[in-house]
C-alpha positions in Angstrom: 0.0 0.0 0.0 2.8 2.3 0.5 4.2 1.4 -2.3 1.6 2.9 -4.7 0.7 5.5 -2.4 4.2 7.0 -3.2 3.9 6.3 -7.3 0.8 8.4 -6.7 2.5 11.5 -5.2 5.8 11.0 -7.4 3.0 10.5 -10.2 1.1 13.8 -8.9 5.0 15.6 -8.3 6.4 14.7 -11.9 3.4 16.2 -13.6 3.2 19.4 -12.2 0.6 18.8 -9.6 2.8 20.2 -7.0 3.8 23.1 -9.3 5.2 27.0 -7.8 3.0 28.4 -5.1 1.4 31.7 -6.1 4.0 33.7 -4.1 6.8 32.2 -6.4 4.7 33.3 -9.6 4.4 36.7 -8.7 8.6 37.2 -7.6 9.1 35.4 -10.8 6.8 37.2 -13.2 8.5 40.4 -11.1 12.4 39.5 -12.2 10.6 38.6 -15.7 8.9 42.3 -15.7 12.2 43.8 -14.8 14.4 42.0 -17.0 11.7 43.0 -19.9 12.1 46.4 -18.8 15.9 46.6 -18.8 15.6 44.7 -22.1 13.7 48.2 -23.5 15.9 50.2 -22.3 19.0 48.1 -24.0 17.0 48.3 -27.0 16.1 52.0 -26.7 19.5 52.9 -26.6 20.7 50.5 -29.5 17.9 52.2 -31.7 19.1 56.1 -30.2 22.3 55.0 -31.5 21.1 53.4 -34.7 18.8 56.7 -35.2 21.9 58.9 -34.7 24.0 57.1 -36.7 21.7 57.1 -39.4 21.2 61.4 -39.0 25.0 61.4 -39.5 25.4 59.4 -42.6 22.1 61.3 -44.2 24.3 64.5 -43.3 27.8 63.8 -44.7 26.2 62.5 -47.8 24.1 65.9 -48.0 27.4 67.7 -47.3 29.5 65.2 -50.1 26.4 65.8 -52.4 26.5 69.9 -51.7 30.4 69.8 -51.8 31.0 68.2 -55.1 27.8 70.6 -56.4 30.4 73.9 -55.2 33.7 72.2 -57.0 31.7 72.2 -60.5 30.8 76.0 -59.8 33.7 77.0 -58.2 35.8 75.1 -61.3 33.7 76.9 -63.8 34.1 80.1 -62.1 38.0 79.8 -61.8 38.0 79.0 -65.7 36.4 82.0 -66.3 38.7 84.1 -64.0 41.6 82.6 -65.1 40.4 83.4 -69.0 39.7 86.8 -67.7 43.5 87.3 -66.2 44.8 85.9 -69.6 42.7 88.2 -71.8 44.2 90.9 -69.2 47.9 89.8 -69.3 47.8 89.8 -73.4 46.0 93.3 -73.5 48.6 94.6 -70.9 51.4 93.1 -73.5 50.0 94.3 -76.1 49.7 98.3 -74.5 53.8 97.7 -73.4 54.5 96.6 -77.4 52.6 99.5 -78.9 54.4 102.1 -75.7 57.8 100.5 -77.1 56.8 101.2 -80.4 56.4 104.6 -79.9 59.5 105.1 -78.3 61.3 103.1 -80.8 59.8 105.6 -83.4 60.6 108.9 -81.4 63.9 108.2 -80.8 64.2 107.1 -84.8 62.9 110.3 -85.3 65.1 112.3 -83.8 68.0 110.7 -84.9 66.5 111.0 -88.4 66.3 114.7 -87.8 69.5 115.6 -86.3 71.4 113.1 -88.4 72.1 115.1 -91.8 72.9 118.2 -89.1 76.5 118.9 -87.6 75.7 119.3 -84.0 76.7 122.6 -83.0 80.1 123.0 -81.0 79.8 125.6 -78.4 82.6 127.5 -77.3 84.0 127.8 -81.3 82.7 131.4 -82.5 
């Protein structure tokens, strides 16, 4: 008689009959509750992090985007300056070419006009 009165409560043990008292459910669904609740936190601060990494690849694309839009103005600007400073540079050549000219053909001149003359000697009267 013993003998299947203790297969009945190992029976009755090994299925769950004698299962967690209600005071062990509610510290359990507790630590359960708070290890959810650290779990949100963990995953609120992997998804701020996510989120802010994402904000700072949107910007430095935005700033490579704008960037490389400058360099194709800025590039055709400087073409445009730099034709400008040439244009300058071959006018300003030009002006010194034409001054020595000029000069070229004043001093000509004069020698033209005082060459058939004697140049006067002072000091022989």
């Amino acid at each position: 008689m013993w003998l299947g009165l203790t297969a009945v409560v190992g029976l009755a043990v090994s299925t769950g009959c004698g299962g967690p008292t209600p005071e062990d459910a509610e510290a359990r669904l507790a630590v359960l509750e708070a290890e959810g609740k650290q779990m949100d936190q963990a995953l609120d601060a992997v998804e701020d992090r996510l989120m802010g990494s994402q904000g700072r690849l949107a910007m430095w694309s935005e700033l490579g985007r704008r960037h490389q839009e400058i360099s194709v103005v800025q590039c055709k600007v400087a073409d445009a300056h730099v034709a400008a400073i040439m244009k300058h540079y071959d006018k300003q050549d030009q002006k010194a070419r034409m001054v020595k000219q000029r000069n070229s053909m004043a001093s000509a001149d004069t020698a033209v006009l005082t060459s058939g003359k004697a140049p006067a000697m002072q000091g022989r009267n």
